[in-house]
RONU-192167 format. One line per field, with one value per residue (C-alpha): x, y, z; residue in three letters. Coordinates in Angstrom, 2 decimals. Layout:
N
X <- (X;...)
Y <- (Y;...)
Z <- (Z;...)
type <- (ALA;...)
// end
This chain:
345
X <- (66.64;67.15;70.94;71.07;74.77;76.09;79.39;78.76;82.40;84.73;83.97;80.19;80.06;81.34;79.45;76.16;76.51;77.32;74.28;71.91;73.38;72.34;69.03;69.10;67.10;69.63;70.12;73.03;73.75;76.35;76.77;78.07;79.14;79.18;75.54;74.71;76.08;74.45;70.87;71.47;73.50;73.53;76.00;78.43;80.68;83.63;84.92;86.58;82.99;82.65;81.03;78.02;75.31;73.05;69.82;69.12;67.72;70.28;69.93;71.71;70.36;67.73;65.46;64.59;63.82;60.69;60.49;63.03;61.84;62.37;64.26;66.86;70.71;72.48;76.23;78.57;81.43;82.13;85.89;86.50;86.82;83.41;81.73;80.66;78.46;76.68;76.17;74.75;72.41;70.75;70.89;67.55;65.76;62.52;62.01;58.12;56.46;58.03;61.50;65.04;67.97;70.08;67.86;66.51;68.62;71.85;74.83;77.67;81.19;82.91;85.86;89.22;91.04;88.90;87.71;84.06;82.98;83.74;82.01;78.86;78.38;77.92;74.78;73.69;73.01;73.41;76.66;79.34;82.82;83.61;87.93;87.40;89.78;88.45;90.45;88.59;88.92;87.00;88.35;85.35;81.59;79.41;82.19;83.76;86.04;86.69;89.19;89.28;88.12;87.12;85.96;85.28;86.81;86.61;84.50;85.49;82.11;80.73;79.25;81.61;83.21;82.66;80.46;78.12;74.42;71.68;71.62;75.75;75.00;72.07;74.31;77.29;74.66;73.79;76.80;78.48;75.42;76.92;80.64;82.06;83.64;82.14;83.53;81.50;83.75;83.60;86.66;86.33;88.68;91.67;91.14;90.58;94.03;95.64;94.52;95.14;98.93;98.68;97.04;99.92;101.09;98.27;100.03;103.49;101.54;100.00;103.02;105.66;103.56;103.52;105.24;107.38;110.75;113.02;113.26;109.63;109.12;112.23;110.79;106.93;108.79;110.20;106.70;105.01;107.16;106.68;103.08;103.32;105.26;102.88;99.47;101.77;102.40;98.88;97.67;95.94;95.62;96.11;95.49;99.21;99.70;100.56;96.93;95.66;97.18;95.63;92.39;92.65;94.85;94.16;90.17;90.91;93.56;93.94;92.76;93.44;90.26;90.20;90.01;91.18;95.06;97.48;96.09;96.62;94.90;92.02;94.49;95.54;92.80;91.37;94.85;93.73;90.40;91.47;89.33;90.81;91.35;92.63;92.03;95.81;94.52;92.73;95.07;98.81;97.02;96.00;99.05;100.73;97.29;97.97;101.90;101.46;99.15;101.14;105.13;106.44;107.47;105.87;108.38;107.36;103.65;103.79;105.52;103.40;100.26;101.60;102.68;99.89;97.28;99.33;99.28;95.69;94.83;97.52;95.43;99.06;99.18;99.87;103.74;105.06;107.15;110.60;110.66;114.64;113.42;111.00;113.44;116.04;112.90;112.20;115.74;115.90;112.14;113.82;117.22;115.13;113.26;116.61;118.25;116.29;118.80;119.82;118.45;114.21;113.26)
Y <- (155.90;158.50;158.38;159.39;160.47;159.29;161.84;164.85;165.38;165.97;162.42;162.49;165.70;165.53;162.40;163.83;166.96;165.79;163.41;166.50;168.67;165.25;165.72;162.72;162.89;163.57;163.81;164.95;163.26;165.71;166.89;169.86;173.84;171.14;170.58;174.20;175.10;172.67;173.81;177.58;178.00;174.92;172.47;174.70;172.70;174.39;172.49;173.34;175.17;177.35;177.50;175.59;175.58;172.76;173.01;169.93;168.34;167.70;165.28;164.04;160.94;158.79;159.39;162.71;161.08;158.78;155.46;155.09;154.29;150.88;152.81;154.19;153.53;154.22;155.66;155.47;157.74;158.88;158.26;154.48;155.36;156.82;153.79;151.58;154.35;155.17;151.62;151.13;153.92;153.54;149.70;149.40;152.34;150.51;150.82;151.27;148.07;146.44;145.29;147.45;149.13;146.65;143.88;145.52;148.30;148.46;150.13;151.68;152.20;154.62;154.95;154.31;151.02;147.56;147.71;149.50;147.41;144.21;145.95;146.87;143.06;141.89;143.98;144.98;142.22;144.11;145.72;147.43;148.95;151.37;151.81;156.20;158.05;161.19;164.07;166.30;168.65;169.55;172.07;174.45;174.14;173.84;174.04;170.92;171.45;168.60;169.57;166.92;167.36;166.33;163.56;164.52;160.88;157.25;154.47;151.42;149.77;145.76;143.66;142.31;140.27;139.80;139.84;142.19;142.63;144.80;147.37;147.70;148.49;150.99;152.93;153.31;154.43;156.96;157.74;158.24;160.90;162.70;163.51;159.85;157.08;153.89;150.44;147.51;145.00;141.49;142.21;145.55;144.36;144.03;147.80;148.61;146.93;148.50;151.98;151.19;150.84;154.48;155.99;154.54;157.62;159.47;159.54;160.55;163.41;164.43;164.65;165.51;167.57;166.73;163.76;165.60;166.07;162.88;162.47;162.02;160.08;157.53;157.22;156.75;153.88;151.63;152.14;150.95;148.42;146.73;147.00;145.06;142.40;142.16;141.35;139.08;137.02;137.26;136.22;139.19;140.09;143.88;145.48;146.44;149.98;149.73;148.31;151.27;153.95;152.06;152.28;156.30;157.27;161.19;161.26;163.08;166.15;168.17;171.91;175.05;175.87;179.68;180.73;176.78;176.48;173.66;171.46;167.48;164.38;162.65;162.67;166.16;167.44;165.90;167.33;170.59;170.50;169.89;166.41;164.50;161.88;159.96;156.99;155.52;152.76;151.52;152.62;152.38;149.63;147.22;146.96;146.71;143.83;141.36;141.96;140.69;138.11;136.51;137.52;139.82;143.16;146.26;149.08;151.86;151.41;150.60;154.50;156.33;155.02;155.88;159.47;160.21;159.40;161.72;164.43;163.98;163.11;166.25;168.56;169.36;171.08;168.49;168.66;169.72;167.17;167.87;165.04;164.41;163.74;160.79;159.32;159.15;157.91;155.54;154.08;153.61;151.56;148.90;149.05;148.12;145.18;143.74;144.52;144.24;144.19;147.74;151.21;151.15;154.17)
Z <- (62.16;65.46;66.24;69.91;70.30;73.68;74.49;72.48;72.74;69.67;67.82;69.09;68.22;64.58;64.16;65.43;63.53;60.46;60.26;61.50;58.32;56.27;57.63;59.87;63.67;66.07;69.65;71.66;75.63;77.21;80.68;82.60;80.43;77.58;77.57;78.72;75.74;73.38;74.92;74.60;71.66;69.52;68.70;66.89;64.14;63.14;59.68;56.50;55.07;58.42;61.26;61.39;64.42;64.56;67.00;68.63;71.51;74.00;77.11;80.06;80.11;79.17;81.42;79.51;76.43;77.74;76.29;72.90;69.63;68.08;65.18;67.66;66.83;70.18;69.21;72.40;72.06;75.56;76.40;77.50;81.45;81.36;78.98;82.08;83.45;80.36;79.70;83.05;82.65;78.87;78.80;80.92;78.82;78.19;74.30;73.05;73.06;74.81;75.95;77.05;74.78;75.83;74.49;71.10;70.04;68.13;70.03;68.11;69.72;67.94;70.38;70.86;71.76;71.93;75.79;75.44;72.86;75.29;78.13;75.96;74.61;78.56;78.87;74.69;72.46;69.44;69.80;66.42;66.51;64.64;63.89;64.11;61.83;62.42;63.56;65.63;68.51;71.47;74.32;74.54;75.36;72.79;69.82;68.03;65.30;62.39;60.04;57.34;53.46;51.08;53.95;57.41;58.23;57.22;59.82;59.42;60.98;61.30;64.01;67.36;67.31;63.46;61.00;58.78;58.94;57.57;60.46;60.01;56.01;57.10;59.50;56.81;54.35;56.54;57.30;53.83;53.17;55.75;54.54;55.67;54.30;56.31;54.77;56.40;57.22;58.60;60.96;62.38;65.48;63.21;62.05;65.75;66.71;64.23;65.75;68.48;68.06;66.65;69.84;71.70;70.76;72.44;76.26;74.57;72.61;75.53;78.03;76.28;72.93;69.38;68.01;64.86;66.41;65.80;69.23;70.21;66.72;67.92;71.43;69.23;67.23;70.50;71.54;69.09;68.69;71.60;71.42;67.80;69.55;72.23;69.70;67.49;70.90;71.65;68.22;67.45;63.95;62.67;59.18;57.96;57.60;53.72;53.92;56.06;53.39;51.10;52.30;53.39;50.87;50.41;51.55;54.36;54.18;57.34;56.63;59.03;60.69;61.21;65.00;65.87;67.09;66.24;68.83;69.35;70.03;72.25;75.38;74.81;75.14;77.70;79.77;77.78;79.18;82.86;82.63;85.54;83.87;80.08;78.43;78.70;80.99;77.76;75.12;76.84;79.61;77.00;75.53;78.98;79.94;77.14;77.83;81.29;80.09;77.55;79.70;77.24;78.66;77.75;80.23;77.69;77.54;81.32;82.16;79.26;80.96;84.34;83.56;81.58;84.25;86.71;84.66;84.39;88.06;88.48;86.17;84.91;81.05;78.31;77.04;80.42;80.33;77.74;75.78;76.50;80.08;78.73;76.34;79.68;81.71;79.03;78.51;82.59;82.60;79.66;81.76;84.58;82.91;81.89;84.78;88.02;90.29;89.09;90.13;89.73;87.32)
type <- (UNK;UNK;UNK;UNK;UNK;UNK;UNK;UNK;UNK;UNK;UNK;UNK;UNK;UNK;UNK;UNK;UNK;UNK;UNK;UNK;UNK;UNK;UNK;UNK;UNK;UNK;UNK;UNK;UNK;UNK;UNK;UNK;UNK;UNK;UNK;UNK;UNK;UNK;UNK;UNK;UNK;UNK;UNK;UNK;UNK;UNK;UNK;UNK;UNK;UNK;UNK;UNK;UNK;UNK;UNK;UNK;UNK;UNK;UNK;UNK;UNK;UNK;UNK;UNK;UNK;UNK;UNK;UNK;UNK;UNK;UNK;UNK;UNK;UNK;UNK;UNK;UNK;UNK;UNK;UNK;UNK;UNK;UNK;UNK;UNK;UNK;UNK;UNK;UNK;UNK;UNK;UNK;UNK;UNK;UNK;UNK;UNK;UNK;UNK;UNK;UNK;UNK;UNK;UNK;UNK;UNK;UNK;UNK;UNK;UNK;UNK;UNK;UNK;UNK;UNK;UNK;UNK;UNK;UNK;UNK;UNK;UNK;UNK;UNK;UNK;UNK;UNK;UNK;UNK;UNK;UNK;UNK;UNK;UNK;UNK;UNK;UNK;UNK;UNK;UNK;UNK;UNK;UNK;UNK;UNK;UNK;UNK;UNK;UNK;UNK;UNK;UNK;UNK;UNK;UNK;UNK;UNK;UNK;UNK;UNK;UNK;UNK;UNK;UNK;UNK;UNK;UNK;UNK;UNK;UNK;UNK;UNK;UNK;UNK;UNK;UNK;UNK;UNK;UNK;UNK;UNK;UNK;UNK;UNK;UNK;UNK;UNK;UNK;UNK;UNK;UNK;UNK;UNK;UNK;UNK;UNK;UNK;UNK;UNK;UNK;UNK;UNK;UNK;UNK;UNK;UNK;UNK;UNK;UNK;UNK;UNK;UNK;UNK;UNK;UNK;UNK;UNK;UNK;UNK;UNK;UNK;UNK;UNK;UNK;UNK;UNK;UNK;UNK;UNK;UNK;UNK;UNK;UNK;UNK;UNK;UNK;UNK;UNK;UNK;UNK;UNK;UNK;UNK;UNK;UNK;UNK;UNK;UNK;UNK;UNK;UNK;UNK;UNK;UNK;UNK;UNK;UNK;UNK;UNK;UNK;UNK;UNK;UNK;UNK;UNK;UNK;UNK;UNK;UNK;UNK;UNK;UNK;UNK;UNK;UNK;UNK;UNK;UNK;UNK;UNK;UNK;UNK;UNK;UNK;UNK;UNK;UNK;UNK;UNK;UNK;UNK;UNK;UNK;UNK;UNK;UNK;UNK;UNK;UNK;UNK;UNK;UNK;UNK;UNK;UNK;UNK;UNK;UNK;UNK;UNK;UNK;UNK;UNK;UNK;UNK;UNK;UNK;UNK;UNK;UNK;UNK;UNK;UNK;UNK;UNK;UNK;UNK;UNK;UNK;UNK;UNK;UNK;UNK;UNK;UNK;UNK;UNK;UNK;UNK;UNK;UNK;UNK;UNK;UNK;UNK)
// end
């Protein structure tokens, strides 16, 4: 199979790599410096072996490519504000011999949250999550850094809404040549759900910097504690996270990557980069939908998501915000849910 990587970002990026060093067909969809980059210099993979480069044919879209093979495995892993697009734009692809992407081909989403998989199974037919425990960076063109061993990350993968398949058992084989762990399970969502409660943490990282003082860590408990209470109401399901250590345990150990600083997560570095924009609508904002649907408040998730898409829409630098000042803006939004009469935050 030809994995045609859609976001060559820092998940893309590690994902596409890693197949190409397996010897897999690869091809890379980036746009702007990024994709300069990848043309002229190769897709350089910075991981606990060294710097690898990894020449490969790099697109914008898929126009470029001509008609796609029948054996293609489309893998989306732009960020979830830009999934729309990109599934506007390769779901018509004609395929040769007949018939469109969106009709024929399987489409990975190896995000995070649960929104682009829902978006994709409007237009693809043949649509897979993925629950991505990878950590991996991506602030300059060209240059993705992965610093896990002795596993680059474990991919939890299967079918949405449920279920396994042959093509889902194909992909993880692939994928587990290529420094992975990739369990096929019939219930990908409930790993997804459980990650997602994790990256709640992703708009506190990114405003207010890294969650290991015990005062970002408290404020990282209420939040994720209200996002808990809103899936329970909503009768979503999650995989526990005795069962999540269980299934990780020590496969993937952080290593310093020489020339990479201490750097943070997927909204971090999209404030890092100067992106314009962060996936809190769909991390934060789903926690904050289901709360409204279902009337159970959700006052932290609600300011995260708020601050963190001004910082972004601000181009302001992630942690400018002291965390004391988001624990006192965090204990006004819950005084203001139980007290609306009083002083709005």
């Amino acid at each position: 199979m030809r994995y045609i990587i859609i976001g060559a970002g820092a998940v893309g990026g590690t994902v596409g790599g890693r197949l190409a060093g397996a010897g897999h067909e690869v091809v890379l969809v980036a746009r702007g410096a990024h994709r300069a980059a990848l043309a002229e210099g190769g897709l350089r993979l910075r991981v606990p072996e060294g710097e690898l480069t990894y020449r490969l044919p790099v697109v914008e879209g898929p126009d470029a490519l001509g008609a796609l093979r029948p054996d293609d495995v489309l893998v989306l892993a732009v960020k979830t504000q830009d999934s729309e697009s990109a599934l506007s734009a390769w779901g018509p692809a004609p395929v040769d011999g007949g018939g469109t992407a969106a009709e024929l081909l399987p489409l990975v989403c190896a995000q995070n949250g649960v929104e682009s998989q829902r978006l994709a199974l409007r237009r693809f037919r043949h649509v897979y999550g993925v629950c991505v425990w990878l950590p991996c960076t991506h602030l300059d063109p060209g240059l993705v850094s992965a610093a896990g061993a002795p596993l680059t990350g474990v991919l939890h993968l299967g079918r949405f809404p449920h279920g396994v398949d042959e093509t889902a058992h194909r992909i993880a084989a692939d994928l587990e040549k290529a420094r992975f762990e990739a369990p096929v399970v019939p219930d990908v969502s409930r790993w997804q759900y459980a990650k997602l409660l994790a990256n709640l943490g992703n708009a506190l990282e990114a405003v207010s910097g890294p969650l290991d003082g015990e005062e970002a860590a408290a404020l990282f408990g209420r939040v994720r504690a209200e996002g808990e209470a809103v899936l329970r109401a909503a009768g979503i399901d999650f995989v526990s996270p005795e069962e999540q250590r269980a299934a990780r345990g020590d496969k993937v150990t952080l290593v310093p990557l020489d020339g990479v600083p201490r750097g943070g997560g997927s909204s971090w570095q999209s404030l890092s980069r100067g992106a314009g924009t962060i996936e809190a609508d769909h991390l934060n904002g789903e926690i904050v939908l289901l709360g409204r649907l279902h009337r159970v408040p959700t006052p932290l998730n609600e300011l995260l998501q708020r601050l963190a898409n001004q910082h972004a829409r601000e181009r302001r630098r992630p942690g400018s915000l002291p965390v004391r000042e988001l624990t006192r803006l965090a204990d006004d939004a819950v005084a203001f849910v139980q007290d609306p009469g009083g002083a709005r935050p």
